[in-house]
C-alpha angles and dihedrals in degrees: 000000000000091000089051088056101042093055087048091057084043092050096052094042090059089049110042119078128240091255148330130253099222121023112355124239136168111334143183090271084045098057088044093041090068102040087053084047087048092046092044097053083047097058095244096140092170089060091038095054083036103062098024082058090050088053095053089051091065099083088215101114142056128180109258116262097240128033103214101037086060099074098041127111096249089055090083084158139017129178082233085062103100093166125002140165119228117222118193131166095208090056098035102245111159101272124186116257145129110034100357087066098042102054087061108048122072127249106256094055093061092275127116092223094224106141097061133181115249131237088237080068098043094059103046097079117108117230118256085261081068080245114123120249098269097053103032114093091207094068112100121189104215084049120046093153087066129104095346134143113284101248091056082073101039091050094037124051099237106221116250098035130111109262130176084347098302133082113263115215126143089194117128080220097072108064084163126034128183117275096201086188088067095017080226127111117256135203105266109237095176101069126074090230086076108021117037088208086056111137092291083217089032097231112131112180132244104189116123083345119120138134101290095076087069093038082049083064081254097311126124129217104178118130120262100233121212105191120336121199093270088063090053085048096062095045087046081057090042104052101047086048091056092047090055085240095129111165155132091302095045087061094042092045086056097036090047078065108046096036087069091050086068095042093242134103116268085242089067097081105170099051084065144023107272133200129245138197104270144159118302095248094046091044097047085061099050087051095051083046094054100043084059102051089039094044103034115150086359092116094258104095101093101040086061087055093053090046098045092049080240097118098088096060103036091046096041086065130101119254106234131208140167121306106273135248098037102225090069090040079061102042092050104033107023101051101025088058088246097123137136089020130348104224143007107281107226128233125234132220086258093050095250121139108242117201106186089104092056100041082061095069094067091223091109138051131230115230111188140343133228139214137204125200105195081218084077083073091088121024117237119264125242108284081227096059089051093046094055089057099246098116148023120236113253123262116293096007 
């Protein structure tokens, strides 16, 4: 069945053309970025190295200028787009609106902020020195939105910054915040101080989001991308790593990718925090590290969990928020100097943020709590297949 699917990758990328002169549709990098996607989650590192590699030598793509702007509605095409989906009202063409709008805009902006970032997010990103938060000097508690890699702040709304024409700030603190569109103070609806239904972790995202979805009447045009040429960088990466093939184009694969994040070449080596050839295990994890700054809210998140075995620690933990009701998270963070969060969240071996130090504390709240069955591993299988007798049920179903 792999092979099958393999030769029709092959076959289309032998057929399909590099691009198209008008609206683009499937071309020959699509048809080898996802075989490279399919050999990768399958642990074929060989296939995977192999076609992300054939798409690189194409010469057809290049990483967009600027990160965020990547992502935005007025970015319809990008030389980093390797398959995309157009959305378009005037053609129909399943645009995002309703919900899917207002869960991620904040409330102050006319959203509801439903769909909010994790912590877990939050603290991933490397400091602006490439160290974790719990080893880098530079990572201050009571600002994580200090000294962090860029696209920390282009994914996540910082507190305290103009977004979408209104202060941002989830402090209880701050009951009115500064709508520069008006120069007058609001009502801030985005702390729980004011509105009961507020981010609970206070955390509202950025990513792909300006003022153009309020301008829109609410309704989003931006393409749905399917895999863009970072993404084919990082498996490129992976897949060497796995392979124990760790060289000079491994490093410059990672360091293409970050490099944009900081608005610089990657030649230019001293204006970012640039990767270096290391050991497997030490380089596994930068690249982990770096998959999930660059892909962040981009739906890959949990397939690179199932395919890394990971998925059994990072989805057994507990979903944190701000201490709840918001008189006593003022009372004990605010004005004890406590807030945002109380302490530095630890890293794990797996470079996962771990919280429990902090939950002890008693200064935040856990919101929910996940669990995580290995049997989710594998999907089960259609009642009907394992009736007819063709199949056995997978493990634990």
């Amino acid at each position: 069945m792999l092979k099958h699917a393999y030769d029709d990758f092959d076959k289309a990328a032998e057929l399909l053309p590099n691009a198209y002169s008008g609206l683009q549709r499937i071309t020959k990098g699509a048809a080898l970025a996802l075989k490279a996607r399919t050999a990768l989650y399958l642990a074929d590192y060989k296939t995977a190295a192999e076609a992300a590699k054939a798409v690189m030598n194409l010469g057809v793509y290049q990483l967009h200028p600027s990160y965020a702007d990547l992502f935005l509605q007025k970015t319809r095409t990008s030389t980093e787009f390797i398959f995309a989906l157009p959305r378009s009202l005037a053609l129909d063409y399943n645009v995002l609106k309703g919900n899917g709008v207002y869960h991620r805009l904040p409330r102050n902006a006319g959203g509801w902020a439903g769909r909010e970032p994790s912590w877990q997010l939050l603290a991933a990103y490397t400091c602006t020195d490439g160290l974790s938060v719990d080893k880098s000097p530079l990572f201050n508690p009571r600002k994580p939105f200090l000294n962090r890699d860029p696209r920390c702040m282009a994914t996540i709304v910082p507190f305290d910054s103009v977004f979408l024409g209104v202060v941002y700030s989830p402090s209880p603190a701050d009951t009115l915040v500064l709508n520069k569109n008006t120069g007058k103070m609001i009502r801030n609806q985005d702390t729980r101080m004011v509105a009961t239904h507020a981010p609970y972790n206070g955390l509202v995202w950025k990513k792909g989001i300006d003022e153009s979805w309020i301008a829109n009447k609410y309704i989003v045009e931006s393409p749905q991308i399917i895999v863009r040429y970072a993404d084919v960088l990082l498996m490129y990466a992976e897949a060497k790593i796995e392979l124990g093939e760790i060289d000079q184009s491994v490093v410059d694969a990672m360091n293409a990718v970050r490099a944009r994040a900081y608005g610089v070449s990657a030649a230019q080596t001293d204006k970012y925090p640039a990767f270096t050839i290391k050991a497997q295990a030490d380089m596994r994890l930068d690249l982990r590290t770096e998959r999930r700054m660059e892909l962040a809210g981009e739906d890959l998140r949990f397939a690179d969990l199932v395919r890394w075995r990971l998925a059994e620690v990072a989805l057994n933990r507990k979903q944190y928020g701000i201490l709840d009701p918001a008189k006593e998270c003022l009372e004990k963070l605010v004005h004890a100097n406590k807030w945002f969060w109380p302490t530095t969240p630890k890293i794990d071996q797996y470079g996962l943020p771990d919280f429990a130090e902090m939950e002890a504390t008693g200064l935040i709240r856990v919101l929910s709590e996940r669990k995580w069955d290995n049997r989710q591993y594998l999907w089960p299988l259609p009642e009907k297949e394992v009736k007819v007798g063709k199949v056995a049920q997978n493990p634990g179903y």
